[in-house]
ZALUMBA-660317 format. One line per field, with one value per residue (C-alpha): residue in three letters; y, z, x; chain. Coordinates in steps of 0.2 Angstrom, whole numbers. Layout:
BEGIN
residuo: c(ALA, ...) $
yy: c(Y, ...) $
zz: c(Z, ...) $
xx: c(X, ...) $
cadena: c(A, ...) $
//
This chain:
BEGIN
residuo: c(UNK, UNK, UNK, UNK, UNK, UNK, UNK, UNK, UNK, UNK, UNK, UNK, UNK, UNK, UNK, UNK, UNK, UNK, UNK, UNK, UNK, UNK, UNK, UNK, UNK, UNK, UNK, UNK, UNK, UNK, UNK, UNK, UNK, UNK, UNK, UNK, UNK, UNK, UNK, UNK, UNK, UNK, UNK, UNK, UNK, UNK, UNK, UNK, UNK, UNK, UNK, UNK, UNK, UNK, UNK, UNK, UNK, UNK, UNK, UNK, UNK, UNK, UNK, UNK, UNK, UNK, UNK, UNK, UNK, UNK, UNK, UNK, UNK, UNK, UNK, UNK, UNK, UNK, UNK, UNK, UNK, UNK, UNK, UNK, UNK, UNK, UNK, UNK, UNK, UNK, UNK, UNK, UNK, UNK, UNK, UNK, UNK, UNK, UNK, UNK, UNK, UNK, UNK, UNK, UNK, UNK, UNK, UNK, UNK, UNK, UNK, UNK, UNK, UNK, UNK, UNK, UNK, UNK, UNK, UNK, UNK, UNK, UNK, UNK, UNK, UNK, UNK, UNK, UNK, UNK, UNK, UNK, UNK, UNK, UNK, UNK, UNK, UNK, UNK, UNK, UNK, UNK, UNK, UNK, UNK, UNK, UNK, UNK, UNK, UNK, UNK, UNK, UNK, UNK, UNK, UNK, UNK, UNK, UNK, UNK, UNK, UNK, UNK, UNK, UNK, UNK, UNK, UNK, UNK, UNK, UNK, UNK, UNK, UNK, UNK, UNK, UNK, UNK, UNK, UNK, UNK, UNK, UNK, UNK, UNK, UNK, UNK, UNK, UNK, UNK, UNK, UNK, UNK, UNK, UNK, UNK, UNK, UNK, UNK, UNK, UNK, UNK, UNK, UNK, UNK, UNK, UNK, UNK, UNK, UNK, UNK, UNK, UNK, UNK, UNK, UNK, UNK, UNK, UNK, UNK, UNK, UNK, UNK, UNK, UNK, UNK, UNK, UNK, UNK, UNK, UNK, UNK, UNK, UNK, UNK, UNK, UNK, UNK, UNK, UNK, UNK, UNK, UNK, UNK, UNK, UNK, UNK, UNK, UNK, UNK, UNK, UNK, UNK, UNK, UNK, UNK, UNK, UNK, UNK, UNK, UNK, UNK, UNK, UNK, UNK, UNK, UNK, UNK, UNK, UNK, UNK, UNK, UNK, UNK, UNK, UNK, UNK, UNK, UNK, UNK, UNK, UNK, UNK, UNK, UNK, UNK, UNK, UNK, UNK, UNK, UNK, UNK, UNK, UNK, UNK, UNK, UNK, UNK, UNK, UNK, UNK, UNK, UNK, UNK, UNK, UNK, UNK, UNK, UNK, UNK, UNK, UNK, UNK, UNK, UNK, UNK, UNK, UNK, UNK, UNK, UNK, UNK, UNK, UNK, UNK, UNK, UNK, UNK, UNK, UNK, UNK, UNK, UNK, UNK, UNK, UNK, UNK, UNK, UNK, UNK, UNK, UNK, UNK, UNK, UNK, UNK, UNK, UNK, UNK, UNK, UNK, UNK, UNK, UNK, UNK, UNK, UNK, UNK, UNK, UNK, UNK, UNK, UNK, UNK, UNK, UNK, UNK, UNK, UNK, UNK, UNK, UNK, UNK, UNK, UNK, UNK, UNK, UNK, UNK, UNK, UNK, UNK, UNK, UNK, UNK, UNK, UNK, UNK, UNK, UNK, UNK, UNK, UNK, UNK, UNK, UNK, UNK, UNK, UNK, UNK, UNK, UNK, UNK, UNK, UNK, UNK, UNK, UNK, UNK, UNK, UNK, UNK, UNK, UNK, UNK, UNK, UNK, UNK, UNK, UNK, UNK, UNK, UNK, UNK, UNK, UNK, UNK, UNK, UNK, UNK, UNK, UNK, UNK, UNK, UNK, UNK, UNK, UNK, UNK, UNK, UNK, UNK, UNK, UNK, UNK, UNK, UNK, UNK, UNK, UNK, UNK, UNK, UNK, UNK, UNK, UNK, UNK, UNK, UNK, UNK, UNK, UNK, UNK, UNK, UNK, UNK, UNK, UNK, UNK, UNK, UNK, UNK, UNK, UNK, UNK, UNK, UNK, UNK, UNK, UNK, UNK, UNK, UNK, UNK, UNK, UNK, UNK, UNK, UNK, UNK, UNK, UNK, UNK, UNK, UNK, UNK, UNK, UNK, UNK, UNK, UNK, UNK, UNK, UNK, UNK, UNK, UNK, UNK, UNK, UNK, UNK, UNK, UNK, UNK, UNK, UNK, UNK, UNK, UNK, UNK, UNK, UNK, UNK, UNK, UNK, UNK, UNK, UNK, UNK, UNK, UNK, UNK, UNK, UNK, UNK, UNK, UNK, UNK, UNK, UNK, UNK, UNK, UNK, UNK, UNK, UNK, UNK, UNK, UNK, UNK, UNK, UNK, UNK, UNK, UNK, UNK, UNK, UNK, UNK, UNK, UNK, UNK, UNK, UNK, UNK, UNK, UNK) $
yy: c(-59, -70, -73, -73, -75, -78, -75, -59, -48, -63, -66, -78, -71, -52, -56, -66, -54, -42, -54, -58, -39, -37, -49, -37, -49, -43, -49, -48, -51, -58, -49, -47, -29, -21, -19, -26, -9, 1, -12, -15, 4, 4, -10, 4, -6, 0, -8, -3, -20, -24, -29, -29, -39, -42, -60, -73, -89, -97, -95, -101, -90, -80, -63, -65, -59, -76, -79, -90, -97, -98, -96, -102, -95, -93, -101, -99, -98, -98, -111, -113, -112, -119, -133, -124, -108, -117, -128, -115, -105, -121, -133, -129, -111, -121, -132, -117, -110, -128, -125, -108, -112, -128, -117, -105, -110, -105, -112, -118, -121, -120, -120, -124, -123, -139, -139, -149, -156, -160, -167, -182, -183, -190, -175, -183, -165, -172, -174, -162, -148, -139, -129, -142, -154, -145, -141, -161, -162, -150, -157, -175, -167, -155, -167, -181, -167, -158, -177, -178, -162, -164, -147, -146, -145, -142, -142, -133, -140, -125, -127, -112, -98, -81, -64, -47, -47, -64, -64, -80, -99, -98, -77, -83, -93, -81, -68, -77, -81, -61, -57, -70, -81, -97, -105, -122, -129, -139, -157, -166, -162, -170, -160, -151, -138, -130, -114, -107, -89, -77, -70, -88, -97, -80, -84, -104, -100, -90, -102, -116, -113, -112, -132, -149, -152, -165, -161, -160, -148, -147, -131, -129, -129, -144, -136, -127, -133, -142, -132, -130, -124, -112, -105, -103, -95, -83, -78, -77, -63, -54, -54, -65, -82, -99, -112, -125, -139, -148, -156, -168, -163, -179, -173, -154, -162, -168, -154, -143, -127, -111, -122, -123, -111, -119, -122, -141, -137, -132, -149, -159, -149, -155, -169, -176, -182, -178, -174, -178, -161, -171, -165, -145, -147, -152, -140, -124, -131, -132, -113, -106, -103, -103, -103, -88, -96, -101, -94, -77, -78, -81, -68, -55, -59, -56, -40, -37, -46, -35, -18, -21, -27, -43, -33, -21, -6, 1, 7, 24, 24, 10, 3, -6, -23, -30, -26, -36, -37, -18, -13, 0, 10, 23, 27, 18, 25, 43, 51, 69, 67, 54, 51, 46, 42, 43, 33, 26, 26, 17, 25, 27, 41, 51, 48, 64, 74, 64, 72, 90, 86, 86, 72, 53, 48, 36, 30, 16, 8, 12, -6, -15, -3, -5, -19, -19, -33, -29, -29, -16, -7, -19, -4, 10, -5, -3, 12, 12, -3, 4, 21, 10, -1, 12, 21, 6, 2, 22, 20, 5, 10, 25, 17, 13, 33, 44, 58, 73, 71, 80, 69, 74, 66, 64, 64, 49, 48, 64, 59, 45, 58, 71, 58, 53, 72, 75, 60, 61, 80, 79, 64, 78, 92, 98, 91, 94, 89, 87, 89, 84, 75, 79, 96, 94, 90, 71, 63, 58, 49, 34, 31, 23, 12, -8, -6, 8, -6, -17, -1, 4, -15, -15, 2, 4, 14, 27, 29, 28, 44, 53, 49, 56, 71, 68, 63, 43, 39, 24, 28, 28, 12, 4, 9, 2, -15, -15, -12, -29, -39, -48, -36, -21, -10, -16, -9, 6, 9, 2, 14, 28, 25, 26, 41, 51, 41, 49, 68, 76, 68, 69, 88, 92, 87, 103, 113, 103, 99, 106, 106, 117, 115, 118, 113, 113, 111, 114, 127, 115, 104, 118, 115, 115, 120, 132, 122, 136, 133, 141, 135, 136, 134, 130, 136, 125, 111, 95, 84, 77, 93, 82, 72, 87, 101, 90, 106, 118, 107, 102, 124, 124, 108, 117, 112, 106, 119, 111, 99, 85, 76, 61, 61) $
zz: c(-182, -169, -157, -160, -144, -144, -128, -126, -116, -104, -84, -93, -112, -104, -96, -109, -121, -109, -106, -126, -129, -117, -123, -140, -152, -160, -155, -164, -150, -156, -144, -147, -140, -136, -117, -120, -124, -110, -99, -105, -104, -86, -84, -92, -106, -124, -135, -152, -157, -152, -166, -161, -171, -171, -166, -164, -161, -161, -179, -194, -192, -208, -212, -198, -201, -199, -187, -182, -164, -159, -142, -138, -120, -124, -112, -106, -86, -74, -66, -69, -88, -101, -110, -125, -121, -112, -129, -141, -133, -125, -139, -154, -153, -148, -164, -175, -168, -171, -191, -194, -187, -199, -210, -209, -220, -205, -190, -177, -163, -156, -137, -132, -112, -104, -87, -73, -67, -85, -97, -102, -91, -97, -102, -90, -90, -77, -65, -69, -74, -90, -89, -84, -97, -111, -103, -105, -122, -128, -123, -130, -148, -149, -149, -158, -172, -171, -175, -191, -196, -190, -179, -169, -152, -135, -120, -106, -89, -77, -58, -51, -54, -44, -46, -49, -55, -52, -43, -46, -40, -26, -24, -19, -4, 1, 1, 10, 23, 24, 26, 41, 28, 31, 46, 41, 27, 13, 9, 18, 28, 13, 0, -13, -21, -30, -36, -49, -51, -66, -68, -68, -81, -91, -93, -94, -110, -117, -116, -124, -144, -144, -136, -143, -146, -141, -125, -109, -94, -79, -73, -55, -37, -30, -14, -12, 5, 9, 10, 27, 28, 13, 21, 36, 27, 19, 36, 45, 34, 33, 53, 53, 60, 49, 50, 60, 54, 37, 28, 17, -1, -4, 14, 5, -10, -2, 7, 1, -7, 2, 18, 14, -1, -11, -31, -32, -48, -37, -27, -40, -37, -19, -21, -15, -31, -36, -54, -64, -65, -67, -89, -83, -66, -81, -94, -81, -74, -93, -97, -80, -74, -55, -46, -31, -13, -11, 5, -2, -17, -6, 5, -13, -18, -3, -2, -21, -16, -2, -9, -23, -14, -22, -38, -35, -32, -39, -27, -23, -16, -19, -11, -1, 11, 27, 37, 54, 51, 51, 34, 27, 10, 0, 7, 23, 24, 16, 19, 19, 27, 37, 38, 51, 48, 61, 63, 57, 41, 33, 25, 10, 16, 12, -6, -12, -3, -7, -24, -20, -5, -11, -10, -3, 9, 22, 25, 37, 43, 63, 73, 73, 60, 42, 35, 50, 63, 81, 92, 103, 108, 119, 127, 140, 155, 151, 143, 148, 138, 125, 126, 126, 113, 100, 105, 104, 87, 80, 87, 78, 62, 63, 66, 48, 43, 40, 36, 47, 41, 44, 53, 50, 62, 61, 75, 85, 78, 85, 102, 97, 85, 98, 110, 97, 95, 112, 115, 99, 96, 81, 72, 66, 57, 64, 71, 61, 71, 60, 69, 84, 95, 113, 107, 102, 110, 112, 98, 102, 117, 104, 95, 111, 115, 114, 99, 89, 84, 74, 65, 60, 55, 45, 35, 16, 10, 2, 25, 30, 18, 24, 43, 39, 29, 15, -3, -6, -14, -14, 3, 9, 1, 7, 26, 25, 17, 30, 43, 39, 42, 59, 75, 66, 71, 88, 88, 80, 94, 107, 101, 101, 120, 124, 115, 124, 144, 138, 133, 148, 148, 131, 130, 144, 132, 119, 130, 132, 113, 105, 89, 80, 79, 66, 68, 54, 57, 49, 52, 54, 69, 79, 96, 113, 121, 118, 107, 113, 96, 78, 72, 54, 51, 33, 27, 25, 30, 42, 52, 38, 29, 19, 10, 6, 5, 1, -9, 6, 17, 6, 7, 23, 25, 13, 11, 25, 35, 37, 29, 28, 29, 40, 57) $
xx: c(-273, -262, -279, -297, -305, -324, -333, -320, -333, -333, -323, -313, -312, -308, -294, -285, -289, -279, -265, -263, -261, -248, -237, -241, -250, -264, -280, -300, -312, -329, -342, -361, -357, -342, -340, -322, -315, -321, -316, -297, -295, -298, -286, -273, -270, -265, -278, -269, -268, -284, -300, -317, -330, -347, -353, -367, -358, -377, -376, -363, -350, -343, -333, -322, -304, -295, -284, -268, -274, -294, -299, -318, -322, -339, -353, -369, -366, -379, -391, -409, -406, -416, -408, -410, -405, -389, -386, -387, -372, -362, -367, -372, -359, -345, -348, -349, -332, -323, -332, -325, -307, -307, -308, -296, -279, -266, -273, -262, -272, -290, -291, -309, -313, -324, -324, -314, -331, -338, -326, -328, -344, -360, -372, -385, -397, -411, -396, -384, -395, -394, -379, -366, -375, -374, -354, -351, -362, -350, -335, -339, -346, -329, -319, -326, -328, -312, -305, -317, -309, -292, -293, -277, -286, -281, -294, -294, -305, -302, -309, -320, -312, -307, -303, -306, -324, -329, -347, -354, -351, -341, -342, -361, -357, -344, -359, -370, -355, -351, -370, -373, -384, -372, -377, -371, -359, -369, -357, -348, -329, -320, -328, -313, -320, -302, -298, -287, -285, -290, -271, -264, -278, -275, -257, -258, -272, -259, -246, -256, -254, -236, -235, -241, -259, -270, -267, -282, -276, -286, -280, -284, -274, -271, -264, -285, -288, -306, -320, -323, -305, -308, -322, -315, -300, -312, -323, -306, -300, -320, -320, -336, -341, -337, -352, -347, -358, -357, -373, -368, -375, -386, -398, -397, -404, -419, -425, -433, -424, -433, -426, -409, -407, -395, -398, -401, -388, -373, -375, -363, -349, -348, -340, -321, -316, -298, -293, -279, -268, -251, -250, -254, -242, -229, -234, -233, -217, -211, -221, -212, -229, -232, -249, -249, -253, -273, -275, -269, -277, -293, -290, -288, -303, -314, -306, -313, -328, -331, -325, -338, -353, -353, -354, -367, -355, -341, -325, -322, -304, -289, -281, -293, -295, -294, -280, -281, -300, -301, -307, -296, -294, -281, -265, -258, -239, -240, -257, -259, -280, -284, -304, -312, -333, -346, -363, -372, -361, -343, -331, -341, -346, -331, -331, -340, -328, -312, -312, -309, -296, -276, -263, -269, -281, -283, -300, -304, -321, -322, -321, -337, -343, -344, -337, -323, -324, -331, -315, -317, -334, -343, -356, -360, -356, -341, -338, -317, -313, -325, -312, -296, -300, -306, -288, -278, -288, -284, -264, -263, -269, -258, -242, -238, -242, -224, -234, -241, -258, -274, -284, -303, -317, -335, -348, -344, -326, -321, -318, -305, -297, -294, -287, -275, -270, -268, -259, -249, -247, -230, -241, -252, -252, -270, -287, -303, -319, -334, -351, -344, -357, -349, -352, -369, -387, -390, -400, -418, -421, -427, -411, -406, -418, -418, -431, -418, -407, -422, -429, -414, -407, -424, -422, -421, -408, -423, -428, -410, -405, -421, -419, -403, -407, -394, -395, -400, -382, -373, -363, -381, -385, -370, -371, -388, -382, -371, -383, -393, -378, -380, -376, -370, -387, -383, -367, -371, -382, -371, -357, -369, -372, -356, -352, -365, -358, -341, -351, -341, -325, -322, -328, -314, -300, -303, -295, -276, -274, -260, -262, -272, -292, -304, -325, -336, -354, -372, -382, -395, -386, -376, -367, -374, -360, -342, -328, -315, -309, -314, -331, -336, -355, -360, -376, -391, -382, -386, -376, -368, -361, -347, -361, -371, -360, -343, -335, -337, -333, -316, -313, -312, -299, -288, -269, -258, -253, -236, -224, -231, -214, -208, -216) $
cadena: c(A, A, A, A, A, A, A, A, A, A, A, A, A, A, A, A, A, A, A, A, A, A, A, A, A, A, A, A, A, A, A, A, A, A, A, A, A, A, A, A, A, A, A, A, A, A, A, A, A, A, A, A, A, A, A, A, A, A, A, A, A, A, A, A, A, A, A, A, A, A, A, A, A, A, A, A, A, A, A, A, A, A, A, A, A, A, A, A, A, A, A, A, A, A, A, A, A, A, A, A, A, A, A, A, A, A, A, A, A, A, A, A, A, A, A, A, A, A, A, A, A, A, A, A, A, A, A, A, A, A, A, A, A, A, A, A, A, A, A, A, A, A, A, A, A, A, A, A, A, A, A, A, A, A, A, A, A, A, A, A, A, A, A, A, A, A, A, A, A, A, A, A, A, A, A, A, A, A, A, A, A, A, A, A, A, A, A, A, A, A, A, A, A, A, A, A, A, A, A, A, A, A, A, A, A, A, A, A, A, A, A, A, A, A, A, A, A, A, A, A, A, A, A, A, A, A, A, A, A, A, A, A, A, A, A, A, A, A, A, A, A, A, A, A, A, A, A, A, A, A, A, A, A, A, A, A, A, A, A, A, A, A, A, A, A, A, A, A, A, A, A, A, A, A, A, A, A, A, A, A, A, A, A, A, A, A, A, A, A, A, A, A, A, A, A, A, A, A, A, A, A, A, A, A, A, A, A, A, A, A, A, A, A, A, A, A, A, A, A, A, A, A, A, A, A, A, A, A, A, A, A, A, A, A, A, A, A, A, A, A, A, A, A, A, A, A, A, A, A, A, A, A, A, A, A, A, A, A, A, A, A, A, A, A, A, A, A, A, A, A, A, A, A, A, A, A, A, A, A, A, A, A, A, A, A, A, A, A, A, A, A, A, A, A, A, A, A, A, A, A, A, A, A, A, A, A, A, A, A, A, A, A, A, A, A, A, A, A, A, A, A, A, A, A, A, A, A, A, A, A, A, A, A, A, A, A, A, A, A, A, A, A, A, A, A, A, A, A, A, A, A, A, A, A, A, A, A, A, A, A, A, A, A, A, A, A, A, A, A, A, A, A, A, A, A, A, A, A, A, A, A, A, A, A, A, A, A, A, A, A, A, A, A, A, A, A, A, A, A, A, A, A, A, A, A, A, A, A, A, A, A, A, A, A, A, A, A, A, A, A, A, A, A, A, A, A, A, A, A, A, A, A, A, A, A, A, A, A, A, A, A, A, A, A, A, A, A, A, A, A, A, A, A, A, A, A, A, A, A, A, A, A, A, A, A, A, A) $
//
């Protein structure tokens, strides 16, 4: 083989794996179970010269197909280990990787990854913990060993890395930052905590074998800014508040950790220090390697971060991100529907009926909603700015579009869509209004009271999809993440106020649109008053008849009844 890469199912390992097969060399990946495969066929990659092999670098390792370059990204990653359990992997597997590729009679080069905060450290494990002790064990006995056996070794000391996937470290602040959990900034102003990302290490790992050895890399970005500016880089992009104080680490160490709840283990890496990157500057200078911008390669990764809930989701519809603190997914130049969701959900909540709808969508999360930022939706007192903004807000996000879409609205997204139509008549091909809630009778008297905005902060995604009378899905489960995150059920029912203030006004409109009108309601949740417009009632459904009758629903959208050319 040209590679073995152990660790291969990995953050690290996955992605060169992916980055050694398209520059075609043939590749074994040593796994303990093959996740690998399923992955890299995702990513759209031919894995033809792809071997998969069975693994357990805690033990001698033998039968093996030898190969000409060894990568070890293998590691035991997480805080709170054992120090055994972090030794067998990061110490005592590391060694067994450096035995095999003495071994083998080709070898050109074995690339073992340290760490740019443990290599050449002291594996001091009642300070450090056990995870970035056995990381500078294992760094000191790899090398002193690879001498013995004169290994041709090259190590690697990456900084925290980011991308696509990566939902540890760093990814954790940045959650408790998105979910109002951040009220202050452990370490001090000066603290440099630098990046690098996946895509670049990738390529820099895969670069190594065909230079000199002996070589130590720390791969990271000088250029990351301080922590305080990253953080605020990051919340910037999210639409959320940065912390505005620092505690410097040593005062986090001695409190106590339910008060500040910080791992005592990710205290070390708070730290000012600088690190000697002048040998990798030179090498990816050499390589032609260049690191992307660490403010954008920031902002790409909370748009990851956030699309997969930190991990616990997967996403429906791509493209996705933040566009001007407005999260928006799919299409943004040539959609043939634009979605509009309603309350209290996101634009999850289109995903089961996405599948049966022809050509690209557009989906955004409403202002204040969802995972967009409040800008615009301030309350019944005053209801016209309210109006105006949530106009301004659908005008703008409409601007880039050169189709005619369908624009299709749910409940409280219904008045801003048929403001939009009337106001804009050649940018749409026609209106679809689901469950309208001008058209309707005014939700319980409760769902606008002071005390509606706890309860429904406080539901579980099991109560929110039985309040709502629709399946307990994962657009269920993420509206309800969504509505813990700080102020989002006040704004919910804030929007929901001022929606019912603007009953009348908004009603009035139906009759002046000139585009053609369509409403689709459940025979469950009718209207209270005429549309003047067709009305199709599905069966047995609720108020949410695209969540629970999505292929119905889907029918009655149908094609574009127009070109769907330029505007």
């Amino acid at each position: 083989m040209d590679a073995m890469v152990f660790g291969a199912t990995g953050f690290i390992g996955r992605s060169l794996v992916a980055e050694l097969l398209g520059r075609g060399q043939r590749v074994a990946a040593a796994v303990r179970e093959d996740t690998l495969t399923p992955w890299l066929t995702g990513q759209g990659l031919d894995t033809g010269g792809l071997t998969v092999v069975t693994a357990d670098i805690t033990r001698p390792l033998t039968g093996l197909p030898p190969a000409r370059d060894v990568y070890n990204t293998a590691a035991r990653f997480a805080f709170g280990l054992g120090v055994d359990e972090a030794r067998a992997v990061n110490v005592t597997g590391a060694l067994n990787v450096l035995e095999w590729a003495a071994a083998l009679p080709g070898l050109r080069r074995l690339v073992h990854l340290s760490g740019y905060r443990v290599s050449g450290a002291h594996p001091d494990y009642a300070r450090l913990g056990a995870y970035e002790a056995s990381k500078a064990e294992a760094d000191l006995a790899v090398r002193a060993r690879a001498r013995e056996l004169g290994v041709p070794l090259t190590v690697a000391n990456p900084s925290t890395v980011i991308g696509p996937g990566q939902y540890i470290g760093l990814a954790s602040l940045a959650e408790d930052l998105w979910n109002g959990r951040l009220p202050v900034l452990p370490g001090g102003p000066d603290v440099f905590l630098p990046i690098v990302t996946i895509g670049y290490l990738a390529r820099f790992l895969a670069e190594i074998p065909a230079w000199p050895e002996g070589e130590d890399y720390w791969v990271l970005d000088d250029g990351t800014p301080l922590l305080p500016e990253l953080v605020a880089t990051l919340a910037g992009h999210m639409g959320v508040r940065a912390p505005r104080r620092t505690v410097p680490a040593g005062l986090v160490r001695r409190l106590p950790r339910r008060i500040t709840g910080a791992d005592p283990e990710t205290l070390s890496f708070l730290s000012a220090d600088r690190y000697p990157t002048a040998s990798a500057r030179a090498f990816a200078e050499a390589a032609g390697l260049e690191m992307p911008p660490a403010a954008d390669a920031l902002r790409a990764w909370a748009d990851d971060l956030v699309a997969t809930r930190f991990g616990a989701a997967a996403p429906w519809l791509r493209p996705y991100g933040f566009r001007d603190r407005t999260w928006v997914m799919g299409e943004t130049r040539r959609p043939a529907h634009v979605l509009l969701h309603g309350l209290p959900m996101n634009a999850d909540m289109w995903a089961p009926l996405a599948g049966h709808l022809p050509g690209p969508i557009l989906a955004p999360d409403l202002p204040g909603l969802g995972r967009s930022a409040p800008i615009g939706l301030p309350g019944p007192s005053r209801p016209a700015l309210a109006e105006r903004s949530l106009d301004a807000w659908l005008a703008g996000l409409m601007e880039p579009v050169r189709t005619r879409p369908v624009l299709v609205a749910h409940s409280l997204a219904c008045g801003p869509a048929l403001r939009f139509a009337l106001a804009h008549p050649d940018r749409v091909d026609r209106l679809v209004l689901i469950a309208p809630a001008f058209l309707q009778a005014p939700g319980p008297r409760h769902t606008r009271s002071a005390l509606a905005a706890p309860l429904l902060r406080r539901m579980s995604a099991a109560r929110l999809a039985a309040v709502l009378g629709v399946p307990e899905g994962p657009e269920v489960a993420g509206a309800a993440a969504d509505l813990r995150r700080p102020g989002a059920a006040r704004r919910v029912i804030a929007a929901m106020r001022t929606a019912f203030a603007e009953r009348g006004a908004t009603r009035s409109l139906l009759s002046r649109v000139d585009v053609p009108v369509e409403i689709i309601v459940g025979s469950a949740d009718p209207l209270a008053a005429d549309a003047g417009h067709p009305v199709t009632e599905i069966a047995g459904a609720g108020h949410y008849p695209q969540l629970t009758h999505p292929v119905r629903v889907a029918r009655r959208l149908g094609p574009l009844s127009g070109p769907a050319g330029p505007a």
